[in-house]
C-alpha positions as CSV (number, residue, x, y, z in Angstrom):
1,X,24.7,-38.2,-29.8
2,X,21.7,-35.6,-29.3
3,X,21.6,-32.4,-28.1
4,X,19.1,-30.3,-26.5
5,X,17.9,-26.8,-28.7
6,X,17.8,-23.4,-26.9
7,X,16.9,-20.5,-28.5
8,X,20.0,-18.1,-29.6
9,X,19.4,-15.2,-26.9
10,X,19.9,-18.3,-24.0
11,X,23.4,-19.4,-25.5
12,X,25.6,-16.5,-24.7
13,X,25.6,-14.7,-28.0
14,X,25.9,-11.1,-28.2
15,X,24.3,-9.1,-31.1
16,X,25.8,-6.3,-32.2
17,X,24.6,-3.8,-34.4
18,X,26.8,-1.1,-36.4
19,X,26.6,2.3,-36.3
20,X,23.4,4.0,-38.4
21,X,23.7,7.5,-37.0
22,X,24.4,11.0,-38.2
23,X,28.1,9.7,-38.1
24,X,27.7,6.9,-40.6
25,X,29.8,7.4,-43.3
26,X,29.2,9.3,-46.6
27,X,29.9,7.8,-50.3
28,X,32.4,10.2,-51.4
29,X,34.0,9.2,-47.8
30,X,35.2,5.7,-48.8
31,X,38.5,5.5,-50.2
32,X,40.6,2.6,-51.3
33,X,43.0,2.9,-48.6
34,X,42.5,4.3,-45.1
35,X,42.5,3.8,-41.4
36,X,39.4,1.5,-40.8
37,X,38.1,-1.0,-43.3
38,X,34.3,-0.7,-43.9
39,X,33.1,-3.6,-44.7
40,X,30.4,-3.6,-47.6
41,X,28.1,-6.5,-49.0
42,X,30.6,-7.7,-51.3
43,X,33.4,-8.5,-48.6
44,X,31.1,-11.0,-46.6
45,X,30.2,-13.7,-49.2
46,X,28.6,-17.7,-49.0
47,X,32.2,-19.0,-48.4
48,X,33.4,-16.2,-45.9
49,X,35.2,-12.9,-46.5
50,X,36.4,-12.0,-49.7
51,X,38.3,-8.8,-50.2
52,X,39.4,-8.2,-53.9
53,X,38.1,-4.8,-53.8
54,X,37.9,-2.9,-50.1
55,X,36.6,0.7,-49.0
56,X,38.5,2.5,-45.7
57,X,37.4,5.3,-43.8
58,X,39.4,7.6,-42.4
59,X,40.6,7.5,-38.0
60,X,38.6,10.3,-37.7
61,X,35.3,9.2,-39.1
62,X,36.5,5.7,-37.3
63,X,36.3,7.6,-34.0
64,X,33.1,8.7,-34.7
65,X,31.1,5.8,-34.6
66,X,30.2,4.4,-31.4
67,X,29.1,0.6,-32.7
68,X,30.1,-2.1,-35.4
69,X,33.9,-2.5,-34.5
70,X,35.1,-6.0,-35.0
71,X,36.7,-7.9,-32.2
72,X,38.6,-11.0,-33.5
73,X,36.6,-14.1,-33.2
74,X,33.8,-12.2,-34.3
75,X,31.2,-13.4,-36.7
76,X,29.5,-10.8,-39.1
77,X,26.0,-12.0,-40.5
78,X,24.7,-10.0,-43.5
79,X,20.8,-9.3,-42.4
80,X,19.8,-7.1,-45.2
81,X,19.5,-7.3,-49.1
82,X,21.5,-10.8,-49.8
83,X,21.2,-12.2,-45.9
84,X,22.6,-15.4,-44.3
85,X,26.2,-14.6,-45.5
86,X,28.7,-15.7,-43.2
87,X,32.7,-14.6,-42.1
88,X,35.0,-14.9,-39.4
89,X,37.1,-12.5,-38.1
90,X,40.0,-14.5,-37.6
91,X,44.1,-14.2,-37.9
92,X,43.8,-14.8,-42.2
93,X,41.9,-11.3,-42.0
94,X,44.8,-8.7,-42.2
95,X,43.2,-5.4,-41.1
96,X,43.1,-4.9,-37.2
97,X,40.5,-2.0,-37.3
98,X,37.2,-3.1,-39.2
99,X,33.7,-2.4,-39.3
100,X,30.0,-3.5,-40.2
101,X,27.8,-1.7,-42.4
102,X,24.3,-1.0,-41.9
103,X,23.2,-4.2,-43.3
104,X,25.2,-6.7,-41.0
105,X,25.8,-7.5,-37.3
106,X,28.2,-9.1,-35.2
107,X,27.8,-12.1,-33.6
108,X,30.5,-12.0,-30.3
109,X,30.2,-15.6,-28.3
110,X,30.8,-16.1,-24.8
111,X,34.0,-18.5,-24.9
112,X,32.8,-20.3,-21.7
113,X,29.6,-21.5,-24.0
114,X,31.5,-22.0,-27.4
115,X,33.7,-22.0,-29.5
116,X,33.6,-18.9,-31.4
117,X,35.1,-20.9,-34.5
118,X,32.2,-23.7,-33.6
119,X,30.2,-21.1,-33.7
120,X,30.6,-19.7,-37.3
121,X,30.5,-23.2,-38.8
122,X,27.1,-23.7,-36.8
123,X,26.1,-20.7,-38.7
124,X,26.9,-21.7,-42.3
125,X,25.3,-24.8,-41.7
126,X,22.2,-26.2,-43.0
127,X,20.4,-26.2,-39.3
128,X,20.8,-22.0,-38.9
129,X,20.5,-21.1,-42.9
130,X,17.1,-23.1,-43.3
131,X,16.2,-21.0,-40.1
132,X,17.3,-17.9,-42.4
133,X,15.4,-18.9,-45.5
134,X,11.6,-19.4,-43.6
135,X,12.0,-16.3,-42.1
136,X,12.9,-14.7,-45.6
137,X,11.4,-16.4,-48.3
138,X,8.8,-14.2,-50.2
139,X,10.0,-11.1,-49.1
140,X,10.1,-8.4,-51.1
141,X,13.4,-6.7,-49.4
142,X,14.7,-9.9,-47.4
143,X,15.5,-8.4,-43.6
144,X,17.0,-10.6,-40.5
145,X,16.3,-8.5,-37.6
146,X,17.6,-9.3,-34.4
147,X,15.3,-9.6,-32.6
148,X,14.1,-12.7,-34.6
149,X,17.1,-13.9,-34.8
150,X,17.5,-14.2,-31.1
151,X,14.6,-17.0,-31.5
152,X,16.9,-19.1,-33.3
153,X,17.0,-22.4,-31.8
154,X,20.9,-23.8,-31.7
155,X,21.7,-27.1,-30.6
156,X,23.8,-26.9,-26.7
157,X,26.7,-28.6,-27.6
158,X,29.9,-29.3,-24.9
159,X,32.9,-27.4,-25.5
160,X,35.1,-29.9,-25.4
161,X,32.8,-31.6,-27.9
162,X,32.9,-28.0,-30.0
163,X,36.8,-28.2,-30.2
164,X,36.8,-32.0,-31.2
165,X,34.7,-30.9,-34.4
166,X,36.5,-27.9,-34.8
167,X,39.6,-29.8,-34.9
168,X,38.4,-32.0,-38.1
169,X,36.5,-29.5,-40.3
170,X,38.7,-26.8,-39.2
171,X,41.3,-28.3,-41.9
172,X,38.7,-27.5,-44.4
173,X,38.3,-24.1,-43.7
174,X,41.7,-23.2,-43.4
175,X,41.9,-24.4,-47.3
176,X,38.9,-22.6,-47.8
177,X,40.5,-19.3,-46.6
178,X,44.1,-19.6,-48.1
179,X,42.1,-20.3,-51.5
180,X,40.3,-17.4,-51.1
181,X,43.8,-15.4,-50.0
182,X,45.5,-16.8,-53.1
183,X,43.1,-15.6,-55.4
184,X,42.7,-12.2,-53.7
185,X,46.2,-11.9,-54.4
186,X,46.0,-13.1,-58.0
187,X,42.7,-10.5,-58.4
188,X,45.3,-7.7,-57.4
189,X,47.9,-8.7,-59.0
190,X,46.0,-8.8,-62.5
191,X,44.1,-5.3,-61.2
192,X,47.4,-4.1,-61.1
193,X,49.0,-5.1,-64.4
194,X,45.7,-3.7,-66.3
195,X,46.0,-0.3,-64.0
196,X,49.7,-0.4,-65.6
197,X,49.4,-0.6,-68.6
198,X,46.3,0.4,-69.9
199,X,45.0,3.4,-67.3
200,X,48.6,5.0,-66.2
201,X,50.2,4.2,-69.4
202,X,53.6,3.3,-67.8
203,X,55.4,1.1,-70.4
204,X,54.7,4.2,-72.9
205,X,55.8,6.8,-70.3
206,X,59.1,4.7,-68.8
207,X,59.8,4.3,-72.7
208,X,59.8,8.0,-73.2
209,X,62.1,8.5,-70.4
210,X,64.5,6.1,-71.9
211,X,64.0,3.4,-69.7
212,X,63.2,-0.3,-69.9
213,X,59.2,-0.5,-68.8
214,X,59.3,-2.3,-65.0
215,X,59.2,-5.9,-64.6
216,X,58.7,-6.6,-68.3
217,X,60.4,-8.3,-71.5
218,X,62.0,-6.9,-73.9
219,X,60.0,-8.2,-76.4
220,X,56.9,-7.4,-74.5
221,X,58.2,-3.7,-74.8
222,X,58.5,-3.3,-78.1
223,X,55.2,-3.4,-78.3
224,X,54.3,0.0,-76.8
225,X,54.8,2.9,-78.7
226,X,57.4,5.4,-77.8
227,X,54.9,8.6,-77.2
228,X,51.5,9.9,-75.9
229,X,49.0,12.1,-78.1
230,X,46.2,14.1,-77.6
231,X,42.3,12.5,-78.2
232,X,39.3,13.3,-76.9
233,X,40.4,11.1,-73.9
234,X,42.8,13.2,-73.2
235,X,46.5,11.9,-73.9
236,X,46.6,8.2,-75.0
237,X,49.1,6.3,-76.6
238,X,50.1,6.9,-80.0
239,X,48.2,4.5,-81.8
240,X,45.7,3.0,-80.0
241,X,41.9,4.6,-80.5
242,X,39.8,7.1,-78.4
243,X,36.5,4.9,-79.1
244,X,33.7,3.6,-76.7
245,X,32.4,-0.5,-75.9
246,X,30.7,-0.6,-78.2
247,X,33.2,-0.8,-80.6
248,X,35.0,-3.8,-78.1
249,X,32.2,-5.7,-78.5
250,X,30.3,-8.3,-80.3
251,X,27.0,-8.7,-78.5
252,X,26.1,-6.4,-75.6
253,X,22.5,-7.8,-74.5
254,X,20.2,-8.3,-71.1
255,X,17.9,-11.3,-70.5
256,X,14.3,-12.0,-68.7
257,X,12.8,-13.8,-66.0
258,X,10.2,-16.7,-66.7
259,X,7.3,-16.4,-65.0
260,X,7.2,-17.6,-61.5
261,X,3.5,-18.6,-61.8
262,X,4.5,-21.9,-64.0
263,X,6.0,-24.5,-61.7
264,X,7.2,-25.7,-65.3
265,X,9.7,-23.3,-66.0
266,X,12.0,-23.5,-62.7
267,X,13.4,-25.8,-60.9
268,X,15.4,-27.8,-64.2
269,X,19.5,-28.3,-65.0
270,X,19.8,-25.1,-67.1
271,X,21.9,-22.1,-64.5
272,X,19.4,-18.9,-64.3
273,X,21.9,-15.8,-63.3
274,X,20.3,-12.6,-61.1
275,X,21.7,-9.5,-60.6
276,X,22.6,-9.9,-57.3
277,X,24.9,-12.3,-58.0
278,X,26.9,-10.0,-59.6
279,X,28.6,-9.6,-55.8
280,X,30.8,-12.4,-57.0
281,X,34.3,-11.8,-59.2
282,X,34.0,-15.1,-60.9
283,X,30.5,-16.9,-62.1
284,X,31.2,-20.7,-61.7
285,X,27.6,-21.8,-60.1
286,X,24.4,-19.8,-60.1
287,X,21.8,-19.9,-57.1
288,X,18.7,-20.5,-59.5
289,X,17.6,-23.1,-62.4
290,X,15.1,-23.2,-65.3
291,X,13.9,-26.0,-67.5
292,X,14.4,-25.5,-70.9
293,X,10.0,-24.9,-71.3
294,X,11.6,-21.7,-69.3
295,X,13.8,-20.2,-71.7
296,X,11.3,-20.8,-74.2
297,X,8.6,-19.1,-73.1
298,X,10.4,-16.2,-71.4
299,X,12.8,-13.0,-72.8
300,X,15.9,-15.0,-71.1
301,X,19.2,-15.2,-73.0
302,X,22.1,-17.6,-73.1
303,X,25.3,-16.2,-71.8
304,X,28.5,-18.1,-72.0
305,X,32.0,-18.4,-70.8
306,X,34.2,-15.1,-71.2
307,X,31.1,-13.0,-71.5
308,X,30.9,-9.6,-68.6
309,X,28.1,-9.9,-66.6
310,X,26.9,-6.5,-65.1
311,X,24.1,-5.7,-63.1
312,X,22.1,-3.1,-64.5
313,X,19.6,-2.6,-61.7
314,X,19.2,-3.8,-58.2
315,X,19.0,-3.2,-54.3
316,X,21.9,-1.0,-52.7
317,X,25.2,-1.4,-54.1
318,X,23.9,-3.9,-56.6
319,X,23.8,-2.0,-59.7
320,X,26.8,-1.7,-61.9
321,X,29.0,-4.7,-60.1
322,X,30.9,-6.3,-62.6
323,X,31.5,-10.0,-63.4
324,X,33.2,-12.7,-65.3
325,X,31.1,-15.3,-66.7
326,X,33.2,-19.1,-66.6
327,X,30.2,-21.1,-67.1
328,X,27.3,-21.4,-70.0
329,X,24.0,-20.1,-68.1
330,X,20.9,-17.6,-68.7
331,X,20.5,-14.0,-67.5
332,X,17.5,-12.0,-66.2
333,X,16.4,-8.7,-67.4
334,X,18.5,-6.7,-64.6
335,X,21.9,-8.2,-66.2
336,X,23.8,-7.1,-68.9
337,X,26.1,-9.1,-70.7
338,X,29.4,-7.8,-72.8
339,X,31.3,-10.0,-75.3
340,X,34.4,-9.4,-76.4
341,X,35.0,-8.8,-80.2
342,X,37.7,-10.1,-81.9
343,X,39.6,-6.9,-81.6
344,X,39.9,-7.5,-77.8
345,X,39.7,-10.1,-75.6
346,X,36.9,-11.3,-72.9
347,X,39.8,-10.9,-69.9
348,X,40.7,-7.3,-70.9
349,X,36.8,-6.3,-71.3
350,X,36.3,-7.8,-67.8
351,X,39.4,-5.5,-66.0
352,X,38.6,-2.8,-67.9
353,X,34.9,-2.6,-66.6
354,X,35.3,-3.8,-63.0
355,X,37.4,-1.2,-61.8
356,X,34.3,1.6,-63.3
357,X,31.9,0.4,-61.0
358,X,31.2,4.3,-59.2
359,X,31.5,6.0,-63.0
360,X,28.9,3.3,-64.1
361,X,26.5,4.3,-61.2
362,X,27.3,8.4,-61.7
363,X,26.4,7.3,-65.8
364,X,22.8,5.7,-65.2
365,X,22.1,8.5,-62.4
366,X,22.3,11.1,-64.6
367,X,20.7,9.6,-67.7
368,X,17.6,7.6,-66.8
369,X,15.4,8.3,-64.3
370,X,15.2,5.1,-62.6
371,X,18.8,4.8,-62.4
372,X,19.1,2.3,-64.6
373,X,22.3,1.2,-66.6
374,X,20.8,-0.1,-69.8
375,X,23.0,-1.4,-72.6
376,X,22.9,1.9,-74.6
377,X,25.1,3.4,-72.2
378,X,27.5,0.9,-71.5
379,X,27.9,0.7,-74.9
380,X,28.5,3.9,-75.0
381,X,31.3,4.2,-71.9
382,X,34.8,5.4,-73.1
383,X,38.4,3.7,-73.5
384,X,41.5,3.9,-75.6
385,X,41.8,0.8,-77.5
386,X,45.1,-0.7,-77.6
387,X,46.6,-3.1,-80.4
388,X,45.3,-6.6,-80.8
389,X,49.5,-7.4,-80.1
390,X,49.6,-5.7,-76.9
391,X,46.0,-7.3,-75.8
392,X,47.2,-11.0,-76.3
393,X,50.5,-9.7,-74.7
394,X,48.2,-8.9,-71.3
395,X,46.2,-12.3,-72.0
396,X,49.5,-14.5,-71.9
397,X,50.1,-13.2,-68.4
398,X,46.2,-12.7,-66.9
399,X,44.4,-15.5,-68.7
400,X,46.3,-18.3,-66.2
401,X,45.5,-15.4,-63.0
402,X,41.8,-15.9,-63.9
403,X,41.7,-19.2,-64.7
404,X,43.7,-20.5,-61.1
405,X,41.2,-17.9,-59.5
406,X,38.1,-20.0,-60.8
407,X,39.8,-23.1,-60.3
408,X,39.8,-21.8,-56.3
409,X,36.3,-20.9,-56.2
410,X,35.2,-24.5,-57.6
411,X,37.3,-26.1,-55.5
412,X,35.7,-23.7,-52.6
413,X,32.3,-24.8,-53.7
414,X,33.5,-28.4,-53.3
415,X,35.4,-27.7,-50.1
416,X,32.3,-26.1,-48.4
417,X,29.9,-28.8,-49.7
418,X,32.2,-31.4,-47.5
419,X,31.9,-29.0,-44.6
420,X,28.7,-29.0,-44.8
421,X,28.1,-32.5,-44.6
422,X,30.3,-33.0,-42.0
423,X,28.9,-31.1,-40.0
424,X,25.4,-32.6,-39.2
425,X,27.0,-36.3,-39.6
426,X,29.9,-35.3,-36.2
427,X,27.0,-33.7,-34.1
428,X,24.2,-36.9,-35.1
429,X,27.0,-39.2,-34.0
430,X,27.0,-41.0,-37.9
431,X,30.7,-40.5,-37.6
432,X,32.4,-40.7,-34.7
433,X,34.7,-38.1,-33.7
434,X,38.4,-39.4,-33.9
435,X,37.9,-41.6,-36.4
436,X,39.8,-40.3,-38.9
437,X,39.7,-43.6,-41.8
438,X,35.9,-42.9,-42.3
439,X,36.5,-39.2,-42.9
440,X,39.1,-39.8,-45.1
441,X,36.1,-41.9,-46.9
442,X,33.9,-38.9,-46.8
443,X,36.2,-36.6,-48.0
């Protein structure tokens, strides 16, 4: 089976920019709920959309902009900073009215050519993302412009052909996306306990109202004190301290990069982490490697499992997203890493930094000139330190939310991988379509 290559602007594919007018919206515009999802860099990731933390705008900034609104069956391509990221707009999406930001565009395909589905797995494939890379590699801001991607070359392919493959890796992605739903819902549902209990204080507050806390054990209850007092916080539970990180913490460090000059150094077994990879909730791979000649003749430093990756510089939204480290690896000079003391505990570090991402970036405007957020001022950020009781009391109910959430995005990793080779082996004719017992082999 072979197919003839056209280049992308023959094949019935509409490009469509967003909006980058005088209308585009503001920072202090974006709001965790709202009319119109805006859809930013970390929503649109290597395994499709991801949405554990959204921004809206409002209708009437919505009705403002003139480009970028997402039909469904849409693809949305990220083309600036971290590029070659891939989604579809499909039914598992839950918002109706969504948007592109200035560093994506939409890929809309003419159904009488494809199969928009087709379509996006074309585009996560190795034939379109080594197309990506050549165009990129050795930039100093990667960029995908249109017009260069409308010299793509993409394989003609019969639609009846297109729904056949669909049909068999469309399985796969189906898991894929419910994985990804699950553990959005786990992400919010742990966002929500630590909001609870540790930023609106509501077991203390329901207690001092007489009542049972919401949804929790008795036992769990007792726990809480009875009363809130003044600190330099403000009020905070009776009990718990008004101190900073750095007294959370047992190591708070950043790493280095080995030089790039010395083939020796890269390209080994040991995982290399970047700031930009901070876009993702949950660390379980990382997109570089070092040889162990690397870490020792560089400023890297060994990070491992439970430790809070931040980024403490990078390109656009980059600095000051927040990870969770679930794999032993080394970190480059732009990432900070936070581990838990004995006092707390490496899940309730984690929650309790995520959600501080735009405080973070105010912090390192204001104090260094080149916007950096260096570990003397995470250290220094703020929180009311509850008892070591009530900590473990939050880890016996979010340590298995975390741990099913990184079980999902290994078993993602895996799920994508058998995609990907699928893929190329259906359209070379290696396996034939229909014939189910030698995909079962391959799975």
């Amino acid at each position: 089976m072979s197919f003839d290559l056209l280049m992308l602007e023959e094949l019935g594919i509409q490009l469509i920019d967003g909006d980058r007018g005088k209308n585009y919206p503001k920072k202090n515009e974006f709001k965790p709920e709202g009319h119109c999802l805006f859809l930013s860099a970390k929503n649109v990731t290597k395994s499709g959309f991801q949405f554990a933390d959204k921004e809206y705008i409002t209708e009437e900034r919505h009705n403002l902009l003139r480009a970028g609104k997402l039909e469904r069956s849409d693809i949305v391509l990220t083309t600036r900073g971290t590029i070659g990221n891939v989604a579809f707009y499909d039914d598992f999406v839950p918002d109706d009215i969504v948007r592109i930001n200035s560093g994506m565009l939409i890929l809309r395909a003419d159904t009488t050519v494809w199969n928009p589905r087709f379509l996006y797995f074309l585009f996560t494939s190795k034939l379109v993302q080594d197309q990506i890379a050549s165009l990129t590699s050795g930039s100093a801001v990667p960029q995908l412009p249109a017009k260069d991607l409308k010299k793509f070359s993409l394989p003609l392919i019969p639609v009846p052909t297109q729904n056949a493959v669909v049909k068999v890796i469309g399985d796969i992605a189906d898991k894929l996306s419910l994985n990804s739903k699950v553990s959005q819902t786990l992400e919010e549902m742990a966002q929500a306990i630590f909001k609870s209990w540790f930023v609106d204080f509501d077991p203390v507050k329901a207690k001092m109202n007489g009542e049972q806390p919401e949804g929790m054990d008795a036992a769990t209850a007792s726990l809480f004190p009875e009363k809130l007092v003044e600190s330099e916080l403000g009020l905070i539970p009776e009990g718990w301290e008004a101190t900073d990180i750095d007294n959370a913490t047992s190591k708070v460090f950043s790493g280095g990069t080995p030089s790039t000059k010395n083939e020796a150094f890269w390209g080994g077994e040991l995982p290399w982490f970047s700031s930009g990879e901070t876009r993702n909730n949950f660390i379980i791979e990382t997109e570089k490697h070092i040889t162990q000649e690397g870490v020792d003749g560089s400023s890297t430093k060994a990070s491992a499992y439970g430790d809070v990756l931040i980024a403490s510089a990078g390109q656009g939204h980059t600095r000051g997203q927040t990870s969770f480290n679930s794999i032993d690896c080394y970190i480059n000079q732009s990432v900070v890493a936070l581990r838990a003391s004995d006092n707390i505990s490496p899940y309730w570090l984690y929650y309790c930094l995520e959600r501080r991402y735009d405080e973070m970036r105010s912090v390192s405007d204001s104090h260094s000139s080149r916007g950096s957020l260096t570990t003397k001022l995470l250290k220094a950020l703020p929180i009311a330190r509850p008892s070591k009781e009530i900590v473990n009391a939050f880890d016996a109910i979010v340590e298995s939310l975390v741990r099913k959430q990184v079980a999902n995005a290994k078993q993602n990793k895996e799920l994508s991988l058998l995609r990907d080779t699928l893929l190329p082996k259906l359209l070379s004719g290696e396996i034939e379509l229909g014939q189910t017992e030698q995909l079962a082999e391959v799975s």
